[in-house]
TORLO-358914 format. One line per 4 residues: their letters; for each residue x, y negated, z negated of C-alpha. Coordinates in steps of 0.1 Angstrom, whole numbers. Layout:
TORLO-358914
a) X/Y/Z  ...
***
This chain:
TORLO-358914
xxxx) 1076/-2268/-1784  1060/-2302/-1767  1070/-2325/-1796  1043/-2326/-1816
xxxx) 1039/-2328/-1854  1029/-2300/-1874  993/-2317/-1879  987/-2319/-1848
xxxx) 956/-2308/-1828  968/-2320/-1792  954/-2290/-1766  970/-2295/-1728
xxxx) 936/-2298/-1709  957/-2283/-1681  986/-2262/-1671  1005/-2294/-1656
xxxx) 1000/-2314/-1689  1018/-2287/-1707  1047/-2285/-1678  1049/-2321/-1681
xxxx) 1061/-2322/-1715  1081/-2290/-1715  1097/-2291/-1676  1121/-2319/-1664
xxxx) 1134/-2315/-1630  1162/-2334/-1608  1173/-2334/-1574  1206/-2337/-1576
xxxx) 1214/-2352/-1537  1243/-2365/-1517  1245/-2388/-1488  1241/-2355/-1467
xxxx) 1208/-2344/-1482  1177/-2349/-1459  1149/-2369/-1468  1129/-2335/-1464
xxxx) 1143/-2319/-1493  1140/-2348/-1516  1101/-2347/-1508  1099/-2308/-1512
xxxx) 1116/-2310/-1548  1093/-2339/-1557  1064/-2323/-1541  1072/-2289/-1566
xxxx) 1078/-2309/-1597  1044/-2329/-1589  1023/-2292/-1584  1039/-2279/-1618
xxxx) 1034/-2313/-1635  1071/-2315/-1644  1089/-2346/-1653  1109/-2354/-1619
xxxx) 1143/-2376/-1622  1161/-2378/-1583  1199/-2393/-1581  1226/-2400/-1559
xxxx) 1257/-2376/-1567  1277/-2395/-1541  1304/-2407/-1566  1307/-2383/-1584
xxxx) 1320/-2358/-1553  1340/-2390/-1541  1354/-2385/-1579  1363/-2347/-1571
xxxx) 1373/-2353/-1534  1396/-2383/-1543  1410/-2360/-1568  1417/-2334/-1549
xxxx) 1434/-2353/-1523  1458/-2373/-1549  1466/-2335/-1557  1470/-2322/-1527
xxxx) 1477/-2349/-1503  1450/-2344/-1478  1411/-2354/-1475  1391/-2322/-1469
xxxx) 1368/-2334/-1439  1332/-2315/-1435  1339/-2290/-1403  1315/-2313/-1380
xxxx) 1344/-2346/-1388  1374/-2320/-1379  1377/-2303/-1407  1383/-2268/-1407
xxxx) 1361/-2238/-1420  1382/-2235/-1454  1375/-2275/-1455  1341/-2274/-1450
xxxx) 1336/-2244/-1474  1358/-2264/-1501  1338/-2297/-1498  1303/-2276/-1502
xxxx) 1315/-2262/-1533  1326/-2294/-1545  1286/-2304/-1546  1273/-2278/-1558
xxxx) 1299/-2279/-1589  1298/-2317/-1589  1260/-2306/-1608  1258/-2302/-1641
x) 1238/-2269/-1653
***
């Protein structure tokens, strides 16, 4: 399970040494998530011990967006840029499907 050979006598001396080699997390944040919510994530995986990984997804919504728009002919703005609710509600989605499972 943690990557060790057969032979091997390695014991986790505590329950975040074991999380560390078994839990790998990653923030997956825009230009529109807070600073707060990076820390919070990295302040989780640090109490579980987890492997913690934190990236930009910026291009690839600009990817979705840009794609959309070519399809459609208009840029969905966020409802606080004009936008309306149906924009706004589109252009959320679009982040949260821009990350991989």
């Amino acid at each position: 399970m943690c990557g060790e050979p057969e032979e091997s006598t390695w014991v986790p001396g505590t329950p975040q040494e074991l999380a560390g080699r078994i839990f790998h997390t990653c923030f997956m944040g825009t230009k529109n998530s807070s600073a707060e919510t990076r820390a919070r994530a990295k302040d989780l995986a640090d109490a579980i011990g987890a492997y913690h990984i934190d990236l930009n997804m910026d291009s690839l919504v600009k990817a979705v967006t840009d794609l959309f728009s070519f399809v459609t002919g208009k840029m969905p703005q966020f409802r606080a840029h004009g936008g309306t609710k149906t924009e706004n509600l589109a252009l959320q989605n679009i982040q949260v499907c821009a990350c991989p499972t």
